[in-house]
N, C-alpha and C positions, 0 to 999 in steps of 0.2 A: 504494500500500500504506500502513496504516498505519503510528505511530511504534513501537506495537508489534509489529509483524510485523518491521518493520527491526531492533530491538534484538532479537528473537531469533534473528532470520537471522545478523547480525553474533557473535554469542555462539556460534553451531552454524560458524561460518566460522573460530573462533577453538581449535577444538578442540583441549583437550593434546595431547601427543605422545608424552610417556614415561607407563609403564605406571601408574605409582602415581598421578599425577592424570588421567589416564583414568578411575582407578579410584575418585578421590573424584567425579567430575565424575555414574559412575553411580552411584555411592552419594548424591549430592542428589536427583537424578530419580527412584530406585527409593524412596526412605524417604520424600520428599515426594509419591508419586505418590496415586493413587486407593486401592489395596489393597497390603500388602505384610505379607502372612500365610503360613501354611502353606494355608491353604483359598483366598486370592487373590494374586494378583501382579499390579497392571492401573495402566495411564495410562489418561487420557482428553484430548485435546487435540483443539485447532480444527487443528493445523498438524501435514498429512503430514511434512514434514521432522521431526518430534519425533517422531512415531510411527517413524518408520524408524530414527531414532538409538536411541531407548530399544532397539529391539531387537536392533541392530548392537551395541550397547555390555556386551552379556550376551553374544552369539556370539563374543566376539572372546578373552574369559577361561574359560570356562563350557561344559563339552562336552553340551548340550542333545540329549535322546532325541528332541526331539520340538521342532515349529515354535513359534515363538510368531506368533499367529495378529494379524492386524490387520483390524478391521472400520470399516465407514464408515456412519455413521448421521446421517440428518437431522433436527431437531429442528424444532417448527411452527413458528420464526419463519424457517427455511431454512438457518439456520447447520449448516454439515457439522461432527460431531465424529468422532474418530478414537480406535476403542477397540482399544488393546493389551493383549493377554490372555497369562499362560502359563497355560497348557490341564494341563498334566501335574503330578499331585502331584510324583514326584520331583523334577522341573527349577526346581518352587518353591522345597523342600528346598535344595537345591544351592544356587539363587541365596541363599538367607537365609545358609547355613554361608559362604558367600565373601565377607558383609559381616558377618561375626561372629555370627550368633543363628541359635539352635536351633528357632524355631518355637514355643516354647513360651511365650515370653513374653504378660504380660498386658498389658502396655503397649506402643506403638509407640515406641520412645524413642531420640534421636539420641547417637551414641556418639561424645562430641564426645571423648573420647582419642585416637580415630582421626585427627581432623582439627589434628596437632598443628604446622604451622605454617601462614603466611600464603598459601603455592604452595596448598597442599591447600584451606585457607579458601575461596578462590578461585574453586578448581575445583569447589568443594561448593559453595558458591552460585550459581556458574552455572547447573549442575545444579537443583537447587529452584528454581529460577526457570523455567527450562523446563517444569514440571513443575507447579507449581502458581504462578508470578506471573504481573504481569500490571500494565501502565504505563498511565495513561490520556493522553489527546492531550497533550501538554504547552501547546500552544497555547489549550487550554480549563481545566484545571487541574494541579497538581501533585500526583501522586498514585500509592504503590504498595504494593501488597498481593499476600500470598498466601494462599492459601487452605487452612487445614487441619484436616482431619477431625477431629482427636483432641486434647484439649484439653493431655496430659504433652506430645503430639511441640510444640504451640505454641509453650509454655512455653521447651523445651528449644531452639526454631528462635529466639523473641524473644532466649536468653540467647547463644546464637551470634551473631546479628547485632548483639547490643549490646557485646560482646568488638571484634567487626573494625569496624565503624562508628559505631552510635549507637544506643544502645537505643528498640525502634517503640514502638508500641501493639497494644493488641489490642480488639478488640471479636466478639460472638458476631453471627453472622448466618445466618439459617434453618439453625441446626443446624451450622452451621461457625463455624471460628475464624480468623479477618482480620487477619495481622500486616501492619499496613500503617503509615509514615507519610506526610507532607505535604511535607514539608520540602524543599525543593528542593535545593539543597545535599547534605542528604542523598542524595537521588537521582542527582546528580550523580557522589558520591563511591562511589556504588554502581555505576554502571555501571559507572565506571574502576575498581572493585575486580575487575568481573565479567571486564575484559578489554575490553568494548565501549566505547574510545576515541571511534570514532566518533560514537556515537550522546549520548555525554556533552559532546563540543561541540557537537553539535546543539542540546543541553538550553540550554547556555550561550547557542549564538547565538538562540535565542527568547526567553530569557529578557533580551537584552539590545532586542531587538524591543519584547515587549510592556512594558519599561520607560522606550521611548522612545515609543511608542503613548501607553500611560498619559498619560506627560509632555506630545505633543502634546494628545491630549484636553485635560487640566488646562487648558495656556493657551487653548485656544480656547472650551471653557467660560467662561473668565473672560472672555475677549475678548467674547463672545456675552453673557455679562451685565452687559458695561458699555456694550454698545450699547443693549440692551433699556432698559437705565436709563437711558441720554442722553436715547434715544426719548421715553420716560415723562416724563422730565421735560420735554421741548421741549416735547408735546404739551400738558402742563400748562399751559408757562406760554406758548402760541399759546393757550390756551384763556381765561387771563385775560387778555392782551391785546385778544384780540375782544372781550371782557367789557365793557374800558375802554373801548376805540372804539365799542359800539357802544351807550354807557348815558351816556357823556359826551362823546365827541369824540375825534377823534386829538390837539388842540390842549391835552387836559388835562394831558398829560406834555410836561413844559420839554425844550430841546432836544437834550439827553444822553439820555435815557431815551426818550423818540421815538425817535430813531436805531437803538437798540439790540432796541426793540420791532418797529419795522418788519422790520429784518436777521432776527429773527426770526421774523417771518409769511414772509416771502419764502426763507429756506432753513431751514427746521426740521428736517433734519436734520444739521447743520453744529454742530461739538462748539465749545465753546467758544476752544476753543487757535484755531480756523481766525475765530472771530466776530472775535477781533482786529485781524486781518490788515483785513478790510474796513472797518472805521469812520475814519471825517474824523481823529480825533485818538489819538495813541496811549495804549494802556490796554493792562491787562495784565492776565491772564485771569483774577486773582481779583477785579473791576474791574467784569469784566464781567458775571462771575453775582453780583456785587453787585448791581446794576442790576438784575439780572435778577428779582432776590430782593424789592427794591422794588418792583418794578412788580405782584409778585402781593400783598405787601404794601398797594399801593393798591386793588387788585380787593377783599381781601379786605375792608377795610373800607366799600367799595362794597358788598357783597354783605350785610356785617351790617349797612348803612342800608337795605337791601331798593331798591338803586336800579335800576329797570330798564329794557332799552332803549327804550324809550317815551319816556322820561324825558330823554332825550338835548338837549342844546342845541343 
């Protein structure tokens, strides 16, 4: 399953138990849901388990005439959503009078009087999140947004969540409004607001993953480009060495710089620190790419007399 299927399973496994955050928990779900009018009342969700809460969580306060009906629809890339309906004018009515509003309002707007301490906060964000959030992998980026219809309830959702954690962002997308942030930490402090402990160490032990990942990357990059460049350079200076021997002799480098040329045609891959260890007399590795540094030195102004191996003695 994924990380978001786990953080809402743990949040619906975490359900209040006294009536009054029961009752914030459906008041996030129903006022963040898809419709929540006198002419609609509806969720729409990928997850049977939300479907059956939303509906449970009206039957339990709410003496409903009539079902609230749940249907299961396929979308073309096969992903199943799950539409909850209340079907019946009055039982709409009802639900709106038992979270305070008459139907008649112009705006969808969150009655944040209601939700007036941190128990209730709580419970009311878990709710909305069910309802319309939504986590992306954490192992690919950090990232969470909800989705909402109406631009006052946005507004009125960004200024609730900037009270209990940290005010998001918003941006518009095909006609919806995307309170989401990045912030990981953030997200962190969000789950543990929600209730979902578990899923907030999760957060933490990935996060402590890919910053140790990162870190290995880093030195092995670096390792990897100081081989590349050892390479580079050996291959360089095995290139004016052949240059020297074969345009003048091995006999034209006195007996230090011979030595150090040869050791280098014969392991060219061998870093300088290890070129030490092998020569007749001790020297010490800035010594030795001295020499080293010579001897293309001498190529090079072989190659600006234009002397070629032809030329050789």
């Amino acid at each position: 399953m994924s990380f978001g299927y786990d953080l809402k399973h743990e949040i619906i496994s975490r359900l209040p138990e006294s009536a009054d955050l029961r009752k914030m928990f459906a008041y996030g779900m129903f006022i963040m849901g898809k419709h929540f009018s006198k002419n609609a009342v509806s969720l729409h969700t990928e997850y049977k388990e939300i479907a059956d809460l939303y509906s449970d969580l009206i039957f339990e306060s709410i003496p409903m005439e009539s079902d609230v009906s749940i249907t299961e629809h396929k979308k073309n890339n096969g992903t199943v959503v799950y539409l909850v309906d209340v079907a019946d004018y009055n039982d709409r009515i009802k639900i709106l009078n038992y979270f305070g509003y008459s139907g008649n309002e112009l705006n969808r707007r969150i009655k944040l009087e209601q939700i007036d301490n941190m128990q209730k906060a709580s419970a009311f964000m878990s709710g909305a999140f069910l309802a319309c959030g939504s986590i992306s992998d954490p192992l690919k980026s950090y990232h969470v947004e909800f989705v909402v219809d109406h631009m006052k309830l946005s507004q009125d959702f960004e200024f609730f969540m900037s009270e209990v954690l940290k005010k998001p962002k918003i941006i518009q997308r095909r006609g919806s409004y995307i309170v989401y942030t990045k912030d990981s930490s953030v997200i962190e402090d969000l789950m543990t607001f929600m209730g979902a402990v578990q899923s907030s160490l999760e957060l933490m032990n990935i996060k402590v993953y890919k910053d140790l990942r990162n870190k290995v990357n880093r030195v092995t990059n670096c390792e990897t480009a100081n081989i590349d460049k050892t390479v580079a350079a050996a291959s360089k200076q095995a290139d004016d060495i052949n240059y020297i021997f074969s345009t003048m002799g091995r006999d034209y480098l006195n007996d230090d710089l011979r030595e150090v040329a040869e050791l280098r045609l014969e392991n060219p891959e061998m870093s300088l620190r290890e070129m030490v260890t092998y020569l007749s007399k001790p020297l010490t590795r800035s010594g030795v790419n001295h020499r080293l540094k010579k001897i293309s030195q001498i190529a090079q102004e072989l190659r600006e007399h234009k002397v070629k191996p032809t030329d050789a003695q």
